[in-house]
N, C-alpha and C positions, 0 to 999 in steps of 0.2 A: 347608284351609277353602275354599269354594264361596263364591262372589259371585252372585248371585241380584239378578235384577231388585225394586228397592223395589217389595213388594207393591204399598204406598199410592198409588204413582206407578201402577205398571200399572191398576190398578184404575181410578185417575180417567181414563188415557187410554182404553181400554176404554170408558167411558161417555161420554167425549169423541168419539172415532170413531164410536159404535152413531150420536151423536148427529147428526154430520156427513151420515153414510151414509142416515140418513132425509128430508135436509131434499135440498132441489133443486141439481143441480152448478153448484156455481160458474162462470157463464160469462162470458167475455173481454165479449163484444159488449153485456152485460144492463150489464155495469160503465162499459164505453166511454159509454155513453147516459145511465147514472146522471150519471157526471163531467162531461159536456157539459152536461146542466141545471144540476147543483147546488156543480159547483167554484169555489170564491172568485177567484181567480185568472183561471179562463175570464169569470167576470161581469164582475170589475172592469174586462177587457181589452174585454170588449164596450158598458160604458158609456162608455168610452174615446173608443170608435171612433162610437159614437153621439152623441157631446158633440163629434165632430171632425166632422160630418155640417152641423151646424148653421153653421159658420163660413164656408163659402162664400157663402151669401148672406149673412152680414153683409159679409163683405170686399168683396162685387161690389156694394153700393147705398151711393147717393149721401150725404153726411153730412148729418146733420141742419140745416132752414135755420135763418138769427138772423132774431128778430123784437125790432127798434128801438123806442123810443119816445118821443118827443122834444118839446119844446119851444124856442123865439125868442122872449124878448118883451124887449120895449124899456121904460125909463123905473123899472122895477126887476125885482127877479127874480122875482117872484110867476109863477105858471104865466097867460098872457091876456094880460099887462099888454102892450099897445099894441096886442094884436088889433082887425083891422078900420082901426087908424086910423094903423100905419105899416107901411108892405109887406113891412119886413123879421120881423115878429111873426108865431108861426102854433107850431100844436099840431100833430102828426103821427105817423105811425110808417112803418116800412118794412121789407121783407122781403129778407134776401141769403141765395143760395143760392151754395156752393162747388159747383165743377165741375171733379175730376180733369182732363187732357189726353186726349179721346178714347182710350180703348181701354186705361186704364190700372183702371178697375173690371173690365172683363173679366177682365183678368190677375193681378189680387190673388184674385177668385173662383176664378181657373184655378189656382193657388196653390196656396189654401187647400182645392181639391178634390184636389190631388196630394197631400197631406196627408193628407187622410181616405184618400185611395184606401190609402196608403203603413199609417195606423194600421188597415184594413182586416186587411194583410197580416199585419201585428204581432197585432193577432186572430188570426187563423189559426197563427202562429208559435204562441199562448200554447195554445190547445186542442193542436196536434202534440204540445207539451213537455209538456203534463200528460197525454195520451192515450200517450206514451212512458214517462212515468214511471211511471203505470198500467199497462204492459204488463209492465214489467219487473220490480215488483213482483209481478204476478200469477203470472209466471213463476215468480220466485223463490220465492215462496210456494207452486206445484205442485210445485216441486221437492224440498220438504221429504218430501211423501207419500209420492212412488216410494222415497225414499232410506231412508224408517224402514223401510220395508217392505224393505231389504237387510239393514238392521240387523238386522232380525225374522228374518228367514231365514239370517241367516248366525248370528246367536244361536242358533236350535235348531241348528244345526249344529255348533258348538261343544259345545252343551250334549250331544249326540249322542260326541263325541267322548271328552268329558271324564267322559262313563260308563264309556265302553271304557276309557279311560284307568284309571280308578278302579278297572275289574273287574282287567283286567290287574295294575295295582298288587299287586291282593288275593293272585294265586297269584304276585306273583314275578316278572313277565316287564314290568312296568314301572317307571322310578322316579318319587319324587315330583316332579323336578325338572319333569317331564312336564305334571301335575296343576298344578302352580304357572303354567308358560307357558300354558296355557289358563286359568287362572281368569284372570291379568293379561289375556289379550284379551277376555274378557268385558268386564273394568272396564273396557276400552278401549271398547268398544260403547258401553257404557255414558255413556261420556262424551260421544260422538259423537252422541248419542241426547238429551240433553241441551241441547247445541249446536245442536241441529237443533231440538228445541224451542223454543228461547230463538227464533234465527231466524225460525221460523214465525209468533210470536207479534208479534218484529217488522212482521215484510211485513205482518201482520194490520192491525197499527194505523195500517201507511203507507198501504195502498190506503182504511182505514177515514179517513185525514185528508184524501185526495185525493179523496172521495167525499162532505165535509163531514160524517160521522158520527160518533157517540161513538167513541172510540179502542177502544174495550172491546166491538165488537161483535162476534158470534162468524160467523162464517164456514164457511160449506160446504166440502168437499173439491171441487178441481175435475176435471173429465173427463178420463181419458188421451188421450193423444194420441200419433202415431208423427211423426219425422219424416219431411221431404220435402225431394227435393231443388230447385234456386231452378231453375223455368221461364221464367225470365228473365236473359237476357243483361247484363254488366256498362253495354255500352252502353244498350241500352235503356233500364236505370235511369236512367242519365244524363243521357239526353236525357228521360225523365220529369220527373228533377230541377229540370231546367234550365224545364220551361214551369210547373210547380207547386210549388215550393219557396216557403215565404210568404216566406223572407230574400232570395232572388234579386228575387221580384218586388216585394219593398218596396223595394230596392237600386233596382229599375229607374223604380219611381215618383220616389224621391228623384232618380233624375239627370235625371228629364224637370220635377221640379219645378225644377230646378238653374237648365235651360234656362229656362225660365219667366222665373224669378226675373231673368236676364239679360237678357232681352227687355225688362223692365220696368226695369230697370236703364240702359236707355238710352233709358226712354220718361222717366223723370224729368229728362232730358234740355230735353222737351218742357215749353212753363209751363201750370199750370193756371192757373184762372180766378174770379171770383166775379160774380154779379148780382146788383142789389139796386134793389130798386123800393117807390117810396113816395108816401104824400099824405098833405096838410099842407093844413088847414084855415085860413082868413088872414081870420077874421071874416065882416068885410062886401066883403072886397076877391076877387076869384076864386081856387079856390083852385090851392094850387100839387102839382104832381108833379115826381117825377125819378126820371130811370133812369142808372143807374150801372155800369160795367164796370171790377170790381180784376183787371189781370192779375199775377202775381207770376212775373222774372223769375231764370231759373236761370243766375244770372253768376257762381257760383261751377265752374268748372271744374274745375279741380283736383280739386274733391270728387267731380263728378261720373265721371272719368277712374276716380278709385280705387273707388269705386262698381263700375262694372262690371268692374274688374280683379276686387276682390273678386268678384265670382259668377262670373267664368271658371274664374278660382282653384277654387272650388267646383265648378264643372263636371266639371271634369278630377279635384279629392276624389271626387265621388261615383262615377265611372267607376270610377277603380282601387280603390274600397271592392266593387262591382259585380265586378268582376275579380277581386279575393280572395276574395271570399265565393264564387263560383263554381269555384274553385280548392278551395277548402276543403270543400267542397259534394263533390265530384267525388274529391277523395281519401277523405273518411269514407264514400262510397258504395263504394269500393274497396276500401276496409279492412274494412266488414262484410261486403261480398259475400264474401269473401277469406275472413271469420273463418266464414260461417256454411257454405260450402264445403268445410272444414278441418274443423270439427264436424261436420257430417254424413258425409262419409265416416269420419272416428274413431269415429261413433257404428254406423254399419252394422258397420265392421270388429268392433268388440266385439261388438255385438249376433249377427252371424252366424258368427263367426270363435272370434272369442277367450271369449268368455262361456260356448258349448257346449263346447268343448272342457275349458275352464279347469274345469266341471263333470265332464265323465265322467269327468277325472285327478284330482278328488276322490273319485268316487264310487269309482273304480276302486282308489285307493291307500287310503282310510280300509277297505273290505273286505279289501285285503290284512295291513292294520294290525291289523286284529282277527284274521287269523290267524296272525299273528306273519310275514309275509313281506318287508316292508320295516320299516325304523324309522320315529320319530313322528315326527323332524323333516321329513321327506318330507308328510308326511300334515298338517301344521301350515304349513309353506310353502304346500303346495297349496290348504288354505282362506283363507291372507292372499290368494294371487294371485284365487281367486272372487270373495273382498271387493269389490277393486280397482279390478278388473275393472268389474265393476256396479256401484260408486258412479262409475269412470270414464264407459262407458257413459250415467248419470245426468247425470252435467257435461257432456258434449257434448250431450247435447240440452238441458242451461239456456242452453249457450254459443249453440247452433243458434235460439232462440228469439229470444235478443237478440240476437245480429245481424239475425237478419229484424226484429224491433221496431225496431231503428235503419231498417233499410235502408224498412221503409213508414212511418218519421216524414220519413225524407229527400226518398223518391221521389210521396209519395202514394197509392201503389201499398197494394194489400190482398196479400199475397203468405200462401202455405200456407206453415205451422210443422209 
């Protein structure tokens, strides 16, 4: 009995593919640009960074002044009572203004701009990680096409076989056992064919969430593409890394805001101040003013001691956070360089090597097959190893793609796939 592709399925992919095939190829770069307008994730990160924008100038100006209001009267409490006719009575108000210690509003401002600069970077982080995640969906999602279309080609070829098979059968010269191991790797296609549907229809609705669109949108086939191999040196990525990577450079903000924060740390040190100036109406008598200076002293040592202990402390946290992160930075740049190296040559090897060959010892032993000169198992090995081969082939260049997709989230770098 013959396993035959589900009409009903062919059918609707057939009108699925004409469908794909008319509309315009899915391109990397039209998608990168969709995500950066319309991703929840990239916006939220950049009202973020825009809400951290504003905080410098509140931190560098001066507090708001107090304005006083007051009364003196003598002889009872009424608001007046002795105005004019004892010199201690009068109605007044007065204005005090707090004044940090020179140079300590500069440095809450300088602060609070290491900060934005820092959440700047955390922007730039969140676009890399979703223009990553977008690639390697989109990948994955191209990788579906070439792969059905092994299915498709290696199915007529089966189907090819398991004719001979069937004529052979009719006069004799083969058994059923024959006909049966070929229908089973149909169903096997078959199933692969399936999975790789399910898959597609995944990545569909991932790059469709990462794009803020219904999940259910349908999507074009995208454009071939061959690899290539990396024109850039491991070093060179690294030292790319190292001046554009958003997590180094936020690392490097945090440890200059570190310093900052220390500097101030020993300006509290220093005492602020307040002034307050006033008048005071006194009737019929002249009236009165006064000016006044609160200085407030910082005699608690001890606190202050631990004070800048603590942001040394910090100092030296943010450095070695700085230092790992550059470490780790510097090995995943190595490890994709590495993987997408290993891929591309695995993919040329198949592609030029093993792929034509794997075919002419098909083409050449199923012809023998048909004329009774080798047996089926020879001719049935030979199309598993074509399979293989080509859906191998196909995986090194998914593999080849995301590592490059790692390696220009890491580097900054735009490098050919």
């Amino acid at each position: 009995m013959r396993f035959p592709w589900r009409r009903g399925a062919l059918a609707a992919l057939v009108l699925v593919t004409s469908a794909r095939a008319q509309q315009k190829p899915l391109e990397l770069p039209d998608l990168i640009a969709e995500a950066l307008r319309d991703n929840p994730d990239i916006l939220a990160a950049q009202k973020r960074y825009e809400a951290a924008r504003q905080r410098p100038r509140q931190q560098s100006s001066l507090p708001d002044p107090t304005l006083s209001m007051s009364y003196f009267s003598n002889g009872n409490p009424l608001p007046g009572a002795g105005l004019g006719a004892q010199p201690t009575s009068n109605i007044g108000f007065s204005f005090t203004q707090d004044f940090p210690y020179p140079g300590k509003l500069r440095l809450r401002g300088d602060i609070s701009a290491k900060d934005a600069d820092a959440e700047l970077e955390q922007y730039r982080a969140v676009e890399r990680s979703v223009v990553l995640r977008l690639t390697e969906a989109y990948y994955r999602f191209h990788h579906t096409f070439p792969a059905m279309e092994v299915l498709d080609r290696n199915h007529a070829l089966l189907e090819t076989l398991l004719r001979t098979v069937e004529a052979r059968y009719g006069v004799g010269k083969a058994n059923q056992q024959e006909a049966f191991r070929t229908q089973t790797q149909l169903t096997i296609l078959e199933t692969q064919r399936v999975q790789l549907e399910n898959d597609r229809r995944t990545r569909q609705a991932e790059i469709n969430s990462i794009l803020n669109r219904p999940l259910d949108t349908e999507l074009p086939a995208p454009p071939d593409h061959e690899p290539h191999d990396m024109v850039h040196s491991l070093e060179d990525l690294q030292t790319s890394a190292r001046y554009t990577a958003p997590e180094l450079r936020r690392d490097q903000k945090l440890v200059e805001r570190s310093q900052l924060a220390l500097n101030l740390a020993h300006k509290d040190s220093y005492p602020d101040y307040a002034l307050t100036g006033g008048y005071y109406y006194m009737g019929g008598l002249p009236a009165g003013y006064e000016f006044r200076a609160d200085v407030k002293l910082p005699l608690e040592f001890s606190r202050r001691r631990a004070e800048v202990s603590e942001q040394a402390q910090k100092i030296a946290e943010a450095r070695h956070e700085y230092t790992a992160a550059t470490t780790s930075i510097n090995y995943r740049i190595e490890e994709a360089y590495l993987a997408a190296q290993t891929a591309y040559k695995l993919a040329v090897l198949y592609r030029e090597t093993a792929i034509p060959q794997a075919r002419l010892t098909l083409q050449s032993s199923l012809t023998a097959y048909q004329n009774g000169a080798i047996d089926f198992t020879s001719v049935f090995m030979n199309q598993i190893a074509v399979l293989e081969y080509e859906m191998g082939y196909h995986e090194q260049m998914l593999n080849h793609d995301l590592a490059v997709s790692q390696l220009e989230a890491l580097t900054g770098l735009t490098l050919e796939h």
